[in-house]
C-alpha positions in Angstrom: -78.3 0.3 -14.2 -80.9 0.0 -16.5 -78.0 -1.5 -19.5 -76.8 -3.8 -16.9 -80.9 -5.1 -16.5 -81.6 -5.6 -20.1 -78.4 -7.2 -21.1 -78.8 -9.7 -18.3 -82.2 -10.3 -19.7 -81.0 -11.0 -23.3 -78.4 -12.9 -22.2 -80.5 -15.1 -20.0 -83.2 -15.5 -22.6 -80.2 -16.2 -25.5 -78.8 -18.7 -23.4 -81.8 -20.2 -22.1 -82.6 -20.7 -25.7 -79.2 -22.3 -26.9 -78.8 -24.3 -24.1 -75.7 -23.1 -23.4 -74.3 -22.5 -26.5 -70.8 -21.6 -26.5 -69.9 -18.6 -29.1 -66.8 -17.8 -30.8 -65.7 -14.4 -31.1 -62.3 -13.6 -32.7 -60.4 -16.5 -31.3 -61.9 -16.6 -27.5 -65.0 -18.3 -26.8 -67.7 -16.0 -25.1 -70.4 -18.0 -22.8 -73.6 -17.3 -22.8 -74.5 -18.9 -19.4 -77.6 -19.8 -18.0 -80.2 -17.3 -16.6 -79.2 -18.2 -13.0 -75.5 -17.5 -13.5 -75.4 -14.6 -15.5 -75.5 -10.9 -15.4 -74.0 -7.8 -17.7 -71.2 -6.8 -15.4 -70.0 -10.3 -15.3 -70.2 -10.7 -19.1 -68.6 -7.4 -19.3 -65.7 -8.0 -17.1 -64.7 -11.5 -18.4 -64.8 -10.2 -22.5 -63.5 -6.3 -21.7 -59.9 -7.2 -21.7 -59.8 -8.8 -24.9 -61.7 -6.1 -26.7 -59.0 -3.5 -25.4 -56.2 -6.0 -25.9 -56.8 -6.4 -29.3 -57.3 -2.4 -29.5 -60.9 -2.5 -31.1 -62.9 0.8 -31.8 -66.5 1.1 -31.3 -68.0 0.1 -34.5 -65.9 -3.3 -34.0 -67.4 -3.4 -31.0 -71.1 -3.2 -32.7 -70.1 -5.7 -35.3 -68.7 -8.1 -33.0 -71.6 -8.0 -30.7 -73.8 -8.7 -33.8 -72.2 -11.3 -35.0 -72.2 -12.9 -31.4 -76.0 -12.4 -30.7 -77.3 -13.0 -34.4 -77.5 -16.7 -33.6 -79.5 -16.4 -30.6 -83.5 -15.6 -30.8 -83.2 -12.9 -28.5 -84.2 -9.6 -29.7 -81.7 -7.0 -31.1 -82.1 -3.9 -29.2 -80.7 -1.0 -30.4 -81.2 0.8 -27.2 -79.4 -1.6 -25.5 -76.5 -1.4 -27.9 -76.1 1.9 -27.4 -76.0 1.9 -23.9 -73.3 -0.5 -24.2 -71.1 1.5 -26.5 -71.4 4.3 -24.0 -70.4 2.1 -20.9 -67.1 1.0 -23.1 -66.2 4.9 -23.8 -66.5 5.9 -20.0 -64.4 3.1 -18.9 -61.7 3.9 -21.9 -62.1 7.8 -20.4 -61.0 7.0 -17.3 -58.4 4.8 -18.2 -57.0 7.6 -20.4 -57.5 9.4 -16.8 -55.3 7.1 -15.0 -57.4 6.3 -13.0 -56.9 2.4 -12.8 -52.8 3.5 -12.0 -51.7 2.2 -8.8 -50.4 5.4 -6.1 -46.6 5.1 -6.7 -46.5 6.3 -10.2 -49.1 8.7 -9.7 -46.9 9.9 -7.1 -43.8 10.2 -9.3 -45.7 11.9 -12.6 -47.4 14.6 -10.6 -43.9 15.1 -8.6 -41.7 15.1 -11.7 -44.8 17.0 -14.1 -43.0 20.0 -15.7 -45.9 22.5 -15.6 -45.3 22.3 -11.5 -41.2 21.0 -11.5 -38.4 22.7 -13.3 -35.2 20.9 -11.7 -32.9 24.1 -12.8 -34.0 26.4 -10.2 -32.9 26.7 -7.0 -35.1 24.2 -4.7 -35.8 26.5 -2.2 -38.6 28.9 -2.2 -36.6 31.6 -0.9 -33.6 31.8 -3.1 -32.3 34.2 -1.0 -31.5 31.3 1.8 -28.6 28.8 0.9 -29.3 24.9 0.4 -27.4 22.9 3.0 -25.6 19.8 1.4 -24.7 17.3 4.1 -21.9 15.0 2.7 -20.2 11.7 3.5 -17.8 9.4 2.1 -16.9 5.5 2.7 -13.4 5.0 1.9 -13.5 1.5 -0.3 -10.4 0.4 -1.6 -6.7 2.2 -2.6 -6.0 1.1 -5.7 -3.3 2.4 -6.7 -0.4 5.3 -5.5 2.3 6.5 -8.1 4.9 8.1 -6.8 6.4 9.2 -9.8 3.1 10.8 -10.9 2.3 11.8 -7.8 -1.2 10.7 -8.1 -3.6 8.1 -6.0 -6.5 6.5 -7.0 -9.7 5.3 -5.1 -12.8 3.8 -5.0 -15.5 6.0 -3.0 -19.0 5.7 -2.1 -20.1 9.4 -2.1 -23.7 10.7 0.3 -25.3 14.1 -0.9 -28.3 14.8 1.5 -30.3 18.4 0.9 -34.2 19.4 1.1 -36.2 20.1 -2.2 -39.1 22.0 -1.2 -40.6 21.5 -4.2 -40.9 18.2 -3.9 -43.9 18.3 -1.9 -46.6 15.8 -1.0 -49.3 14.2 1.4 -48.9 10.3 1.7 -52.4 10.2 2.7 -53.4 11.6 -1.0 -50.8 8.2 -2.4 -51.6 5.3 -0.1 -49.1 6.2 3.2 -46.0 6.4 0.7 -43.4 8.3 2.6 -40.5 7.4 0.3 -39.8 6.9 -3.2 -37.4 6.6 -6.0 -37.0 9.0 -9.3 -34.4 9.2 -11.7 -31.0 12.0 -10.7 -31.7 13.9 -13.6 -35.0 14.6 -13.5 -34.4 16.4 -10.0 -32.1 19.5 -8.3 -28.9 18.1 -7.7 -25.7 20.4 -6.7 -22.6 20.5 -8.7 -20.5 18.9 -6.3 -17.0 18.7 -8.0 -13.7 17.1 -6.7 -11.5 20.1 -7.4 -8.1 18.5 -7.6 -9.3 15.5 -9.6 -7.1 14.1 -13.2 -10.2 13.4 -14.9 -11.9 16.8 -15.6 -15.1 14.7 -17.2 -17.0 14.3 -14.0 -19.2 11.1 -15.5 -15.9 9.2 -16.1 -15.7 9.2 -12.5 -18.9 9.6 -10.6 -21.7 6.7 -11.7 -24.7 8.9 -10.5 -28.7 6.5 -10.9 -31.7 7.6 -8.7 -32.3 9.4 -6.0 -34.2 8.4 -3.2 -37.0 11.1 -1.9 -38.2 11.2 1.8 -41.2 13.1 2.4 -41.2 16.1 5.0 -45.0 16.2 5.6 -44.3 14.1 9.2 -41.3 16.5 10.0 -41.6 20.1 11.5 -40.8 21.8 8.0 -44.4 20.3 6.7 -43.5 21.0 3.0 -41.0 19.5 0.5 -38.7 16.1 0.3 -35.3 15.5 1.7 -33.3 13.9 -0.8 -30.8 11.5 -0.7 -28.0 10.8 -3.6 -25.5 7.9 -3.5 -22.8 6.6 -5.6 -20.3 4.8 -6.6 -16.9 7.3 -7.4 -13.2 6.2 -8.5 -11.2 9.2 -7.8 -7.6 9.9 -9.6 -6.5 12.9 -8.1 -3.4 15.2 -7.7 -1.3 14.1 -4.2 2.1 16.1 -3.5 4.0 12.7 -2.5 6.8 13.5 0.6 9.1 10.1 -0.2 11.6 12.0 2.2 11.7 9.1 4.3 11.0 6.3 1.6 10.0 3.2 2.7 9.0 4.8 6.0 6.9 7.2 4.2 3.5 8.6 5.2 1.5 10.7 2.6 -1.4 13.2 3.3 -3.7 13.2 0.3 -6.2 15.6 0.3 -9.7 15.5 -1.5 -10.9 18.7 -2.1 -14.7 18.9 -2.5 -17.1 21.6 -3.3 -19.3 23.5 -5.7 -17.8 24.7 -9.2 -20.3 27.5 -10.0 -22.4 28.0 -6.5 -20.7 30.0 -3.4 -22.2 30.2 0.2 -25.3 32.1 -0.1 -26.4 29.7 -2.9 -25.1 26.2 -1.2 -23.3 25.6 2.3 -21.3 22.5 2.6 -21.3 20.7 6.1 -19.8 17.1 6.2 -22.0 14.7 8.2 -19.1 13.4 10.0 -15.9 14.2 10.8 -14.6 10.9 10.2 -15.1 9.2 6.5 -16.1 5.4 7.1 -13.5 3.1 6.9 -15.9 0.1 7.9 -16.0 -1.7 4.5 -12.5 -0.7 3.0 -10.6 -3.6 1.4 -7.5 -3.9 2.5 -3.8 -3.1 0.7 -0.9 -4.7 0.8 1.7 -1.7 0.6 -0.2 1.4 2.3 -2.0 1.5 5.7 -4.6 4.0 6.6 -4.1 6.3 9.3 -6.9 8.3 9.2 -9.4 10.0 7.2 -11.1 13.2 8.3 -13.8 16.1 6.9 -12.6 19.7 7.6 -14.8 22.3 6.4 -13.2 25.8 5.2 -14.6 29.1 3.9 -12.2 30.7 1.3 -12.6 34.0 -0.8 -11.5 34.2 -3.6 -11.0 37.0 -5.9 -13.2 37.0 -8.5 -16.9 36.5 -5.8 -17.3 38.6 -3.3 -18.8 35.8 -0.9 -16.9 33.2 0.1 -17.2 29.6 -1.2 -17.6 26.1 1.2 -14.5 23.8 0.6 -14.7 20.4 1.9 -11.3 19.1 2.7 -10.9 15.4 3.4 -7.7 14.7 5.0 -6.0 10.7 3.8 -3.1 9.8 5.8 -1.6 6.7 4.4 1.7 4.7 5.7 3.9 2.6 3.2 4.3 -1.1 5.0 8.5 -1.5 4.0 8.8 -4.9 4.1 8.5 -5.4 0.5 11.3 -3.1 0.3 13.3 -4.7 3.2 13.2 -7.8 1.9 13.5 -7.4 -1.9 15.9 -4.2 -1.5 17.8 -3.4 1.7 18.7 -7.1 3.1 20.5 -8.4 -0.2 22.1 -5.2 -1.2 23.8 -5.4 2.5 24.5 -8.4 2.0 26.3 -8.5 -1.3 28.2 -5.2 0.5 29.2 -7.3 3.2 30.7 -10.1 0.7 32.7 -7.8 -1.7 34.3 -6.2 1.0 35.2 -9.6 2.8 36.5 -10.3 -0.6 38.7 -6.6 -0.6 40.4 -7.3 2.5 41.3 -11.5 2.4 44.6 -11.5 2.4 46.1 -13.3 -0.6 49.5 -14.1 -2.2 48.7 -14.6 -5.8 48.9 -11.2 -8.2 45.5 -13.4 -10.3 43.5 -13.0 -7.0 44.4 -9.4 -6.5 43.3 -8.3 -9.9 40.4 -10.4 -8.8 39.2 -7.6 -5.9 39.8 -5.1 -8.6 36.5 -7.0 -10.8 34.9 -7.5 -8.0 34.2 -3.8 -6.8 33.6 -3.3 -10.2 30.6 -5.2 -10.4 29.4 -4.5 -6.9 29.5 -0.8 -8.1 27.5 -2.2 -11.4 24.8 -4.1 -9.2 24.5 -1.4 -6.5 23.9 1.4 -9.8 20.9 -1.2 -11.2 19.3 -1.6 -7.5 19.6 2.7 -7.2 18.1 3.4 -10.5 15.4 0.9 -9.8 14.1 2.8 -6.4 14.9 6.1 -8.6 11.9 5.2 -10.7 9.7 4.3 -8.1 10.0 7.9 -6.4 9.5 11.4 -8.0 12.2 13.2 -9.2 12.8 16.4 -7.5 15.9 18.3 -6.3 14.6 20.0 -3.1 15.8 16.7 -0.8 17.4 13.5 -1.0 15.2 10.5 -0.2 16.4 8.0 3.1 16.7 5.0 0.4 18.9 7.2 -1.7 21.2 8.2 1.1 21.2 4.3 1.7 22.8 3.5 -1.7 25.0 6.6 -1.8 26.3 5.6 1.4 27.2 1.6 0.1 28.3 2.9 -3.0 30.9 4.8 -1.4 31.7 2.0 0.8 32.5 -0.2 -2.5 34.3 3.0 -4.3 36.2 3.8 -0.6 37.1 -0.1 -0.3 38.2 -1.1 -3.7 40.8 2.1 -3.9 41.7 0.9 0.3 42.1 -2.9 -1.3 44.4 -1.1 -4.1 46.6 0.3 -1.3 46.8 -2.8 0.5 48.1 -4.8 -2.9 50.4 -2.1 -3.3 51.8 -2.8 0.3 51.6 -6.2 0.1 53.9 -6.0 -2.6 56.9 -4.2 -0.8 58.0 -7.4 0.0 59.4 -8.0 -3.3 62.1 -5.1 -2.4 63.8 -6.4 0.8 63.3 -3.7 2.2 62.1 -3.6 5.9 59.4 -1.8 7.4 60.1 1.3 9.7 60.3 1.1 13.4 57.8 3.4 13.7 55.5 1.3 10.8 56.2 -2.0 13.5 55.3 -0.3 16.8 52.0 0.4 15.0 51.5 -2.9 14.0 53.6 -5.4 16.5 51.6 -4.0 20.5 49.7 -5.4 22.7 46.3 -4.1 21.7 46.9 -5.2 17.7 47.8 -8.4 18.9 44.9 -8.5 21.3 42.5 -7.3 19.3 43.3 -7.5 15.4 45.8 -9.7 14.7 49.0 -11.8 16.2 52.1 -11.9 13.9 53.7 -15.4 13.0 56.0 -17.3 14.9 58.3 -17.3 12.2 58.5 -13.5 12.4 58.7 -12.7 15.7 61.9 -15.5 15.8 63.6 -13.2 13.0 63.1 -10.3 14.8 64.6 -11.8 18.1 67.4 -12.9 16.2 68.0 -9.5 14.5 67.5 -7.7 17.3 64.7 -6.2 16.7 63.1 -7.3 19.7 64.3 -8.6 22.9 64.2 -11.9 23.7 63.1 -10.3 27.2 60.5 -9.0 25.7 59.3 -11.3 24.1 59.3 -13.7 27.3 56.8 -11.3 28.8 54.5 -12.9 27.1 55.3 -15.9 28.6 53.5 -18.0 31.5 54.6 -16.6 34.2 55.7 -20.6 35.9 57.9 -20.7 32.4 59.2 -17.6 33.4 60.2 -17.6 36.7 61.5 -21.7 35.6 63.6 -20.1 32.8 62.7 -23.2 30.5 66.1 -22.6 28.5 68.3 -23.8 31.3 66.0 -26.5 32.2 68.0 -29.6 30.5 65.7 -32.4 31.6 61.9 -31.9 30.3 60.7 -34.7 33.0 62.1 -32.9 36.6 60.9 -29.5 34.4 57.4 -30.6 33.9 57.0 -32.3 37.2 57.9 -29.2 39.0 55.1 -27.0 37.0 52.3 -29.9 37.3 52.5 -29.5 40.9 52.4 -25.6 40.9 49.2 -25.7 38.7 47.6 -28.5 41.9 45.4 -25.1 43.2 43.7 -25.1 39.3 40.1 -25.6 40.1 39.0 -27.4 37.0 40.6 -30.3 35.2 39.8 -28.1 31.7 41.7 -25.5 33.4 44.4 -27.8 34.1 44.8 -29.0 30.7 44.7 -25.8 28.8 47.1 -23.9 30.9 49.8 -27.4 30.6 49.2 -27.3 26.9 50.2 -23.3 26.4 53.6 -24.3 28.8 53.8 -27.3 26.5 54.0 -25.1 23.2 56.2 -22.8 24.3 58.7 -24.7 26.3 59.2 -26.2 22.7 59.5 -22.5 21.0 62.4 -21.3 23.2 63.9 -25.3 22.8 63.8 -24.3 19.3 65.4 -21.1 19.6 68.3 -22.1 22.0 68.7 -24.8 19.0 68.3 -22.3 16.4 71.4 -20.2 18.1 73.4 -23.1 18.2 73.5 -23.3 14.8 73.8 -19.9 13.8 77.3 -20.1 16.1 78.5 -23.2 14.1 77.7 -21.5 10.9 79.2 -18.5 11.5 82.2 -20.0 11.8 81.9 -19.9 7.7 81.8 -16.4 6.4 80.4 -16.5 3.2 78.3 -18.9 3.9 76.8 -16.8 7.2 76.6 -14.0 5.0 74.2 -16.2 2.3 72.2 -16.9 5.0 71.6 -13.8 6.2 70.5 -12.7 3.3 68.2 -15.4 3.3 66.9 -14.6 6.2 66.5 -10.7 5.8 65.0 -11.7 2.7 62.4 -13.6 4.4 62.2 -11.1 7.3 61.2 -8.1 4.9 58.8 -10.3 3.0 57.0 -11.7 6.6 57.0 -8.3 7.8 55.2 -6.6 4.8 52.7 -9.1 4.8 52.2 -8.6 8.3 51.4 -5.2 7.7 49.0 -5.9 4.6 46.8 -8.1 6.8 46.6 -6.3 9.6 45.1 -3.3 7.3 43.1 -5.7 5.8 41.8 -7.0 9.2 41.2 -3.7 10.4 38.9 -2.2 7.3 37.2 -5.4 7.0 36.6 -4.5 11.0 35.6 -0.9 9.8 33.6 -1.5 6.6 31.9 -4.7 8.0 30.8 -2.6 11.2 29.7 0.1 8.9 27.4 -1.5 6.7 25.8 -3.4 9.4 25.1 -0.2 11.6 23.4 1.6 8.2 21.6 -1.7 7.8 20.3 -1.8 11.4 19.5 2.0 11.6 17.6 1.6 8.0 16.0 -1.9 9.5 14.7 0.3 12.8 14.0 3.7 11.4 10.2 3.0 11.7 10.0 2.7 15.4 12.5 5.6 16.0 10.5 7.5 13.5 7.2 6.4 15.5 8.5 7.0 19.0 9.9 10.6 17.6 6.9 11.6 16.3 4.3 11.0 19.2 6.8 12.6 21.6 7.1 15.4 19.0 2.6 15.6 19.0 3.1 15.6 23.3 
């Protein structure tokens, strides 16, 4: 204390002297106050920082002081000085120390120091015993699945836990600091590698920073730090895609995670939960998570005799289809269904039947462009044939199968130019009761030819008659008023006036056909009193006959496989639309 006495003095006495006088010293102006304000430790602390600021050494310190006082009346004491110069080297001593450091980077320096830390051994103190890693994973984003590569991609945020018990320390010795940060690589950290990964540079995927240290002192161990490691990951990693039932896909990609160079008795794996967070995952558009689960394996291999801790982490993902329903399936059923309405339209022209000819040609031509297009969305492999693939086969061979069926029909439809009749058996097909009810009905025209040749009865053709017009017989009936009055008053029971109407307008039409046939016969009897000209119009009229009946026989084909092919394309399309939910209902009763 003595220093801190007889500075105070001289300073007092110096500034009693000056009056105050304010003294500069190299650029900051040092006050020497009045005896009843000032003292040496003041002084000291106010002008200490600049002196080491400016990075002075002692014999500055001498001159400066000098230079300050030599103004002043006040005694130099060489005594005094000394003491002084000795004050200034304790105080840069323990600076030198650290001991004006605050307690969280004392903490880190004597944690990290490398005469008590070497972060390449083993951080337990029995090496013998195996380091338990606890691992988690938050599933972030999918940002991309090739098929073709068979590959996914994804953003992770990875959670290594383990005890250092080298990492030791009392928070009472560091002002109650239970936790800190230090950089990763100045610690232990495992050589936790994602085994199936693209990218065999692990820091082009993993973006490892600190790690965060947890003291055990408060725990039952008493000794060491747990340690916690997190960090961002984007994974690109190998994925065997199953595109089997493409767009109604689901693929199982599997992360596997452990140590490259340690086995069991060195680390032991355990994740921390069985399911990886899915909390904070961005959604996708095409793919929808199932599930994502941790399952822990022990596997030997052959070249360590211990067995190593695998870490397989199970993503089940689901392709949403209606990208593909809309963009892919619904037109190319659509354009099906328009080129084969186009095959089977009946037409008369030999210009619109080459037409159907170009026109399965470029179906064919747009249906190849649509198939190549899923072909390079899906990986190409030759153990199974994917759904979507079947899909286009099977409309491809509906255009191949319908343009050479549309060939056959132009090839009929042009019999007629042969006057040559159809077969009876050919007409039984065609001319029943179920074609006519169901398919098609053949002209008027026809059916009067064929009651006039004789190729069907007139009674049989009066079966399909009314039955008042039949039991009336409509031919004999010379006066249309008494023959119209009698069938109004039959039809009196007929509920509804709609009824009413409809069945007196079928009568109606054909009470006028048969008046038109017994007409018809009349003049056949009058011409055939004229030989050569009955035999003209016979002709004619076989003539017309063959070409009616061919053309009744072309578009009742082409009635029936636009029946067929419509139906067909339309059932694939609603099995292909509905696959998902018979897929779905399968599967869960398959997992009962």
């Amino acid at each position: 204390m003595l220093p801190y006495i007889i500075l105070s003095i001289l300073v007092r006495l110096a500034g009693a002297q000056s009056g105050g006088k304010v003294l500069e010293k190299y650029g900051k102006q040092v006050q020497l106050s009045p005896p009843t304000t000032s003292s040496y430790q003041e002084w000291f602390d106010s002008n200490r920082v600049h002196s080491t600021r400016n990075n002075t050494n002692i014999e500055d310190f001498k001159t400066q002081l000098r230079r300050s006082l030599e103004n002043t009346t006040a005694a130099y004491n060489s005594t005094f000085m000394q003491q002084l110069v000795e004050e200034r080297q304790r105080y840069l001593e323990k600076l030198n120390e650290g001991q004006f450091i605050n307690d969280q980077r004392r903490l880190v320096e004597e944690l990290l120091d490398p005469n008590f830390y070497e972060k390449t051994v083993h951080p337990r103190k029995d090496y013998t015993q195996p380091t338990r890693i606890n691992l988690s994973m938050s599933l972030y984003q999918i940002l991309d699945v090739d098929e073709h590569m068979q590959s996914i991609e994804v953003n992770v945020w990875m959670v290594q836990h383990w005890y250092d018990e080298f990492l030791d320390w009392n928070p009472v010795d560091y002002g109650m600091i239970n936790r800190t940060i230090v950089p990763y690589n100045q610690i232990w950290i495992p050589d936790t590698y994602l085994y199936n990964s693209e990218e065999l540079e692990q820091k082009k995927t993993e973006s490892l920073m600190n790690a965060q240290l947890e003291t055990g002192h408060w725990s039952q161990k008493k000794n060491g730090a747990k340690v916690q490691l997190m960090f961002p990951a984007i994974y690109k990693l190998s994925c065997r895609m199953d595109v089997r039932w493409f767009p109604y896909d689901r693929q199982n990609c599997t992360f596997i995670i452990s140590s490259w160079t340690h086995d069991k008795q060195t680390i032991d794996y355990w994740p921390l939960s069985s399911q990886v967070n899915l909390g904070n995952m961005a959604r996708n558009d095409e793919w929808e998570v199932i599930s994502f689960e941790f399952v822990r394996v022990e596997e030997s291999f052959k070249c360590c005799a211990a067995p190593w801790v695998m870490l397989y982490a199970h993503l089940v993902i689901r392709r949403k289809p209606l990208y593909y329903m809309i963009n892919l399936v619904i037109p190319t059923s659509i354009i099906t269904i328009v080129a084969v309405t186009g095959f089977f339209t009946p037409t008369s022209s030999s210009s619109e039947r080459d037409e159907k000819l170009y026109l399965g040609i470029n179906t064919l031509l747009t249906m190849s462009v649509m198939m190549l297009m899923v072909c390079n969305q899906m990986p190409s492999t030759s153990t199974y044939v994917p759904l979507m693939s079947w899909y286009y086969i099977g409309i491809i061979m509906v255009i191949v199968v319908g343009t050479f069926l549309a060939t056959g029909v132009l090839a009929i439809h042009g019999q007629k130019h042969y006057n040559k009749p159809i077969s009876d058996r050919v007409r039984k097909l065609v001319y029943n009761p179920v074609v006519e009810f169901f398919i098609l009905s053949p002209p008027t025209s026809l059916i009067d030819l064929w009651t006039e040749f004789g190729v069907i009865s007139e009674q049989r053709h009066s079966t399909h008659l009314d039955p008042l017009l039949v039991q009336m017989d409509p031919v004999t009936a010379h006066d249309p008023q008494h023959f119209f009055g009698s069938i109004s008053s039959q039809m009196c029971d007929l509920q509804s006036t709609y009824s009413y109407t409809a069945r007196l307008a079928t009568i109606t039409r054909q009470y006028t056909q048969h008046a038109k046939m017994k007409a018809l016969r009349k003049n056949q009897y009058r011409m055939s009193m004229d030989t050569s000209q009955a035999r003209s119009v016979k002709k004619q009229k076989m003539q017309r006959r063959c070409s009616l009946e061919w053309e009744f026989l072309a578009n009742v084909l082409d009635r029936i496989l636009l029946t067929v092919f419509c139906g067909f394309t339309f059932a694939v399309f609603v099995i292909l639309v509905g696959f998902d939910s018979f897929f779905t209902v399968h599967t869960k009763s398959a997992h009962k």
